[in-house]
C-alpha positions, 0 to 999 in steps of 0.5 A, spaced: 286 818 077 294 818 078 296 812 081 303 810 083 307 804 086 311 804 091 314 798 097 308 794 095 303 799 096 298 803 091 299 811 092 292 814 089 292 821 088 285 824 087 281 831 088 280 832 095 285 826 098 290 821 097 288 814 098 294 809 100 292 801 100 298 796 102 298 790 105 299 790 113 300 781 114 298 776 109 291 776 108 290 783 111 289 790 106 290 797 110 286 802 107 288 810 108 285 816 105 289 823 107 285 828 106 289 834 106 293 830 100 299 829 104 301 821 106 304 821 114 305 816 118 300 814 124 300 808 126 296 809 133 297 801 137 298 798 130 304 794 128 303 792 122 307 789 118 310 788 110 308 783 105 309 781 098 302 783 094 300 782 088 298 789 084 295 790 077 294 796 074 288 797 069 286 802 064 280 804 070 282 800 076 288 798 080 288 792 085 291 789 090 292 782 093 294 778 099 292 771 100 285 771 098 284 778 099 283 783 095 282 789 094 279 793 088 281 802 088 276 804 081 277 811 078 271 814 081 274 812 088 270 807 090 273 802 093 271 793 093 274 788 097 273 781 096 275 773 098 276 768 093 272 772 089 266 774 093 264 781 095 264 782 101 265 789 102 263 795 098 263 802 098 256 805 098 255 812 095 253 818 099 251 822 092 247 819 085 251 817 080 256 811 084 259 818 086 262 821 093 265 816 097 268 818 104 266 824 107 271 830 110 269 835 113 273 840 116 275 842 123 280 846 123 287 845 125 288 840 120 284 836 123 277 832 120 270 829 121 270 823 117 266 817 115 266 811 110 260 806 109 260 801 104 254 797 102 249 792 107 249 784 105 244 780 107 244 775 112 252 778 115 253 778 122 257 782 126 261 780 133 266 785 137 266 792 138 267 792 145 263 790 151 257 795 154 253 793 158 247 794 154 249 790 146 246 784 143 251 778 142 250 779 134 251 786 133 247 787 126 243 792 126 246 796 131 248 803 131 254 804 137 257 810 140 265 809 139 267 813 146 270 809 153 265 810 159 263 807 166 261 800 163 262 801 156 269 799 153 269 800 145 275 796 141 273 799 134 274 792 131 268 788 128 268 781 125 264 779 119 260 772 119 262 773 112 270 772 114 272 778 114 275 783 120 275 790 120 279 794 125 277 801 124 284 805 126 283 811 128 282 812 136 278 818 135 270 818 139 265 817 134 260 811 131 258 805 128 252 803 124 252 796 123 245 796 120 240 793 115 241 800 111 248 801 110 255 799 114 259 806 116 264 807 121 266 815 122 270 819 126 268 825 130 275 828 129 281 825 126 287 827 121 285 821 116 281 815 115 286 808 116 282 801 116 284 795 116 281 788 113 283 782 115 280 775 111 280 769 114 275 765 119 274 766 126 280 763 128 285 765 122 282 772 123 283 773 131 291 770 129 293 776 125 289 780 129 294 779 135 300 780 130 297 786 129 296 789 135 300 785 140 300 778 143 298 778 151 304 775 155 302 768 159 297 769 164 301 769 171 299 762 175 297 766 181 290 769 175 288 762 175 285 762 181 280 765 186 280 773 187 276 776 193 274 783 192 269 787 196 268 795 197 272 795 200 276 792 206 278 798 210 283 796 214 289 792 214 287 788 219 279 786 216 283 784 209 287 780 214 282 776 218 279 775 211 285 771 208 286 768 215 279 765 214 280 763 208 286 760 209 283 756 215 277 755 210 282 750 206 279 754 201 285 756 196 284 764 194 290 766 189 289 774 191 286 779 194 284 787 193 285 794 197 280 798 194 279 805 193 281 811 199 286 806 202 290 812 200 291 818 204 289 823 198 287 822 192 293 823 187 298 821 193 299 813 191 301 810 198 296 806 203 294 812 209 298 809 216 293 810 220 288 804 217 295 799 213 300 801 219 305 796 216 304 793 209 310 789 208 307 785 214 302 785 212 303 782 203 309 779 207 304 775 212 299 773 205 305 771 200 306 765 207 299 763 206 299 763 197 295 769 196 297 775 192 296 782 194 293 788 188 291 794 190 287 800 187 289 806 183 285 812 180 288 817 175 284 822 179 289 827 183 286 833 188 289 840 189 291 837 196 295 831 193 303 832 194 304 830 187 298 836 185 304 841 185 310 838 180 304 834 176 302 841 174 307 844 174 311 839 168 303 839 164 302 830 166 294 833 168 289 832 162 289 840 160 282 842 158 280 847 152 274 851 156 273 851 163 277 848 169 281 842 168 278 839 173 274 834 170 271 829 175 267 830 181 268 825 187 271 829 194 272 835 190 273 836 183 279 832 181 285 833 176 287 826 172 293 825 170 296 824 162 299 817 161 300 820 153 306 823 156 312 818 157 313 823 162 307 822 167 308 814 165 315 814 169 313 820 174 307 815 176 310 809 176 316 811 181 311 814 186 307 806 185 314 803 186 316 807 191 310 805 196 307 799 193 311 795 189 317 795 194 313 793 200 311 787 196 304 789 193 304 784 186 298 787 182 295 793 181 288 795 179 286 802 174 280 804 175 277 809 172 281 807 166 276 810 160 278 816 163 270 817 167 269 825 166 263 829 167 260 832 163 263 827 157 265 831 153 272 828 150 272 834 146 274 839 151 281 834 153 287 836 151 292 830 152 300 830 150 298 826 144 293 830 141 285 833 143 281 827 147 275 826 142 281 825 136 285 821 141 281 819 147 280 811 146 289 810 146 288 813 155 287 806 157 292 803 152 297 808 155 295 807 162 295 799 162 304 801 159 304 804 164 305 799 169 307 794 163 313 799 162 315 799 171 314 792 172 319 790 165 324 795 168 324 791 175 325 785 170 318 783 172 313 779 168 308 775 172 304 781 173 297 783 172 294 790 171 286 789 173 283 795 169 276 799 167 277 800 160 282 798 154 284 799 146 286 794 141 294 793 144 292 793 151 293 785 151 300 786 150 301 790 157 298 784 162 291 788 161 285 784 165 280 787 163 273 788 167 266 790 165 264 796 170 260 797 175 255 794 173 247 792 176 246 786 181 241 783 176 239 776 173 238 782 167 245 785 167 248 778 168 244 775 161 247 782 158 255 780 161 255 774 157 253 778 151 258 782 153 264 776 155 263 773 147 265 781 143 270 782 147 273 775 146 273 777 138 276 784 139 283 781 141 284 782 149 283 775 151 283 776 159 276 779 161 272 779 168 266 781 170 264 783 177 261 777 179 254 778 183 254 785 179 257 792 182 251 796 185 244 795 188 244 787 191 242 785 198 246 779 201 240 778 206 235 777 200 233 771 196 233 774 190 241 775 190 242 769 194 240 766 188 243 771 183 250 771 186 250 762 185 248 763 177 253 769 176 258 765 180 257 759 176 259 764 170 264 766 173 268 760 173 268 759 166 270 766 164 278 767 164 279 769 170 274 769 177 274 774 181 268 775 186 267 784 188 262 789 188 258 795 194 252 790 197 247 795 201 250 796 208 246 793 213 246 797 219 251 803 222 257 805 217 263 806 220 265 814 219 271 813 215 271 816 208 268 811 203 264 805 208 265 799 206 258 796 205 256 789 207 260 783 207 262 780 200 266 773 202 263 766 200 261 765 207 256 772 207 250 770 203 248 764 207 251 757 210 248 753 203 251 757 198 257 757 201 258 750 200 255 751 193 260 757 191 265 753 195 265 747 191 265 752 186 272 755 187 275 747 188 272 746 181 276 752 178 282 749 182 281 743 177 281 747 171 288 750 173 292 745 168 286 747 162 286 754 164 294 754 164 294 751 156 289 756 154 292 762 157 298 759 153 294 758 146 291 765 147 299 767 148 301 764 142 296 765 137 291 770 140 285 765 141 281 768 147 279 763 152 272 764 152 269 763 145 263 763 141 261 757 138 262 760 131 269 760 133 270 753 133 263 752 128 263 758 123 261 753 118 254 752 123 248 757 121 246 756 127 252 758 131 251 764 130 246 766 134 248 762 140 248 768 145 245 763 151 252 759 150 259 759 150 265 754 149 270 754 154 277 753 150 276 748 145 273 742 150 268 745 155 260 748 152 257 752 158 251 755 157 250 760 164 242 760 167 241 768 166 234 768 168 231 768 175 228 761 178 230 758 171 232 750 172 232 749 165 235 751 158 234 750 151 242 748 149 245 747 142 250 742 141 255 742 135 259 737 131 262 731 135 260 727 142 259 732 148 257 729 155 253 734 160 258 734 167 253 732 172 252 726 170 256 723 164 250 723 159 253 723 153 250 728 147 250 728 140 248 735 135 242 738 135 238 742 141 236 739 147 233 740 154 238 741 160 236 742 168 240 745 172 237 747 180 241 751 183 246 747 186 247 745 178 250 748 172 250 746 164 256 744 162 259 739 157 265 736 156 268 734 148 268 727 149 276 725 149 278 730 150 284 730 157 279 736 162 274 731 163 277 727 167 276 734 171 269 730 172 270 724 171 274 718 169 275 716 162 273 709 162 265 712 165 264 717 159 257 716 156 252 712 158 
């Protein structure tokens, strides 16, 4: 083994790689293993920064420490990492004999499959990766596909029970096997392994992570409060007389949104005049009455676009290595364009400016971020930075800079980037990120829970679902009546509240292209739910000023809003496994009904004094049953605490 020690990092040359290990932030070690034999730089989203460890070279070993992390490199290769002295990370061989650790395979082009597996630990839980629509809350035993798709969005980084992180820096398509057998992350194509691991609790560990990979600017005010969503208003004039009604409602509704085929063609990013005949009276007629505009944008581009021609032609599209480089079906089969390319960054974003943005459109919304392309195949992309399936999981990082970088450049920074798909960083662009078009049920409400709780651990702290689901609901059933209460519920409790999805057209569609279906607004669903969602959105206006300082807090020091319970108790077994129930910031318990015509709930509460919102019961530690009819829901307040005079007054808590 041939070591060297240069700036504060171990260089390792062995047959078949050079292994690097450096510090990246006090508490965190940065594994790479180049196996060509060459050290290149290639920090993907990564901003890593430089720290003063502690190296000790041995006769057979050589270690190094920052914090209470350390990192041991043995001469066979293998590599331990340890937290004040406990392992809680080892390679496992792949061959007899404590042999072969990290496998390459050769793909050509200097390119590389590549995996790592350490060794599993009984009793370890995992948090993270990500959302999708189908993960469980505690990730071990998983085995997870790391590929962005419609409704699964795949942040590689995962948090340990065992307080530690580890943030798998290679933005390639490949898996992750968090089982009893083993733990392993690999790549489908890549040109090194880079790993970084992060020791600290739940809270020290989402700190550096944020360092890491970028803070999220502070929340604009007008995310704070209701948005209203349907598709899709088809006109300028039925977007109007939504916001009109809600204004003559006296219910306070912070954005609206234009969906998709607003526009004229797919790729030519402007409203089309004969539905939105004069949009600046129309965003000029919304900013009077207190609500935001955003408007939908998709990276699809049709031969027919007048921006097809100079896209193509300057290599802004996603090329294909085999076939056509059409690689969506909606309309016709549609090119996409590359935000990887600077180049297609400012040309797509002077085309936004010029027939958005300058007309008084605030926010955008980047559907289809992940990209969505059909068949999945991210190895026939070919992208400015590199071959889809080697640097396919950056698309949504870049998309979400690209309205970062044109908002910044008007001196705009209270926007908001509503979009489909993420990667680590994204949250330093104003990326809001949503769940996809997920199913409108009891089910696929009890899995966005799951899927709100990993994606807070991952970094990004602005999440949403679709509330009520995004396909298959009936306003007129009772089924939806009930679910849309429940979902709504959530959604009150979640960073940001925003009502969408297609509800099944009842009666004629119009013949304009992509109809709207039925109607989606707190008064489609029945005059007694309207009351109950209607005092829904009045509760999420009180909450401003506690939502306004946790967005501050998420700013400032990367803790997510919405938490899991180990977050605040990662001393607590039991918090663990508390999938039915989350912290709202660090003051409110809520713990959502998920299950049709369920009034009751099992809820667990922790260390302190808690006291159920509805009727001031004061609750100490342990497990306890809570009702909640419909018209209810099951949440705590932290006694003391300044929000619960959201509920009540001070001097009539507990009782």
């Amino acid at each position: 083994m041939h070591v060297q020690i240069e700036n504060n990092a171990i260089f390792c040359s062995r047959q078949g790689e050079l292994i690097r290990i450096c510090a990246c932030a006090d508490n965190a070690i940065r594994f790479q293993a180049f196996p060509d034999g060459r050290y290149f730089e290639e920090n993907h989203s990564l901003m890593p920064g430089t720290g003063k460890p502690v190296i000790r070279q041995g006769e057979k070993s050589v270690s190094l420490e920052t914090g209470s992390l350390k990192a041991v490199l043995e001469e066979n290769g293998k590599v331990t990492y340890s937290i004040g002295g406990r392992t809680v990370l080892e390679e496992q061989p792949e061959l007899n004999f404590a042999c072969g650790f990290r496998k390459f395979t050769n793909i050509g082009s200097g390119l590389w499959q590549a995996r790592v597996t350490f060794q599993p630990n009984s009793g370890e839980h995992f948090f993270g990766m990500g959302h999708s629509w189908d993960n469980p809350f505690d990730l071990k035993g998983s085995s997870i596909d790391i590929v962005n798709l419609n409704a699964k969005c795949t942040i590689p980084y995962v948090y340990s029970s065992l307080g530690y992180g580890l943030l798998w820096n290679v933005p390639s398509t490949g898996r992750a096997e968090l089982c009893e057998n083993r733990t392993r992350f690999a790549s489908d194509c890549c040109r090194a392994v880079d790993y970084v691991i992060i020791a600290g609790d739940p809270k020290r560990a989402c700190e550096t992570l944020a360092d890491l990979t970028g803070h999220a600017p502070a929340m604009p005010e007008w995310g704070l409060g209701f948005w209203q969503s349907r598709l899709r208003y088809e006109t300028q004039d039925e977007l109007l007389q939504v916001a009109r009604k809600y204004k003559a409602l006296g219910i306070p509704l912070d954005v609206i949104i234009a969906d998709y085929f607003h526009w004229t063609e797919q790729g030519d990013y402007r409203f089309d005049p004969r539905y939105w005949p004069d949009v600046k009276a129309m965003t000029d007629e919304l900013h009077a009455m207190g609500t935001k505009l955003m408007v939908s944008v998709w990276p699809t581009v049709n031969e027919k676009s007048e921006n097809y021609r100079h896209m193509a032609q300057n290599n802004m599209l996603i090329r294909t290595a085999r076939g056509s480089d059409r690689v969506f079906d909606f309309y016709g089969w549609q090119a996409e364009i590359d935000p990887t390319n600077p180049a297609t960054r400012a040309f797509v974003w002077s085309k936004l400016k010029e027939n958005y943005i300058d007309y008084g459109v605030d926010g955008l919304w980047f559907d289809e971020a992940e990209p969505e392309i059909h068949p999945e195949q991210f190895d026939n992309l070919i992208l400015h930075k590199g071959r889809g399936d080697q640097v396919g999981l950056l698309y949504p990082y870049y998309y979400a800079k690209l309205a970062c970088e044109g908002f910044l450049s008007m001196g705009r920074e209270d926007f908001i980037t509503l979009t489909r798909c993420a990667y680590l960083g994204s949250q330093k662009f104003g990326a809001l990120v949503w769940s996809g078009d997920i199913p409108s049920t009891f089910e696929s409400l009890a899995h966005q829970v799951n899927a709100g709780l990993n994606m807070a651990m991952c970094g990004i702290p602005w999440w949403n679902t679709d509330i009520g689901g995004f396909y298959g609901a009936n306003i007129e059933s009772d089924y939806f009546r009930e679910l849309i209460v429940r979902w709504f519920q959530f959604g009150v409790f979640t960073p940001v509240l925003r009502l969408h999805g297609s509800r099944i057209k009842h009666g004629p569609k119009s013949p304009i292209i992509e109809p709207s279906g039925d109607p989606n607004e707190l008064w489609s669903f029945g005059p007694k739910n309207f009351e109950i969602l209607k005092d829904l959105v009045l509760l999420r206006e009180r909450l401003r000023p506690y939502l306004r300082q946790q967005m501050k807090i998420a700013s400032e020091k990367g803790h997510p809003v919405m938490r899991p319970m180990f977050f605040e108790y990662p001393e607590d077994p039991v918090s663990y496994s508390l999938n039915g129930q989350y912290l709202f910031g660090p003051d409110i318990l809520f713990a959502p009904i998920t299950v049709q015509g369920q009034t009751e709930k099992q809820v667990y509460i922790p260390d302190g004094r808690w006291i159920l919102t509805r009727d001031h019961t004061l609750y100490t530690k342990g497990w306890h049953t809570v009702t909640a009819k419909l018209d209810e829901y099951i949440a705590f307040v932290r006694a003391g605490s300044a929000v619960s005079a959201v509920w009540f007054p001070r001097e009539q808590e507990g009782k």
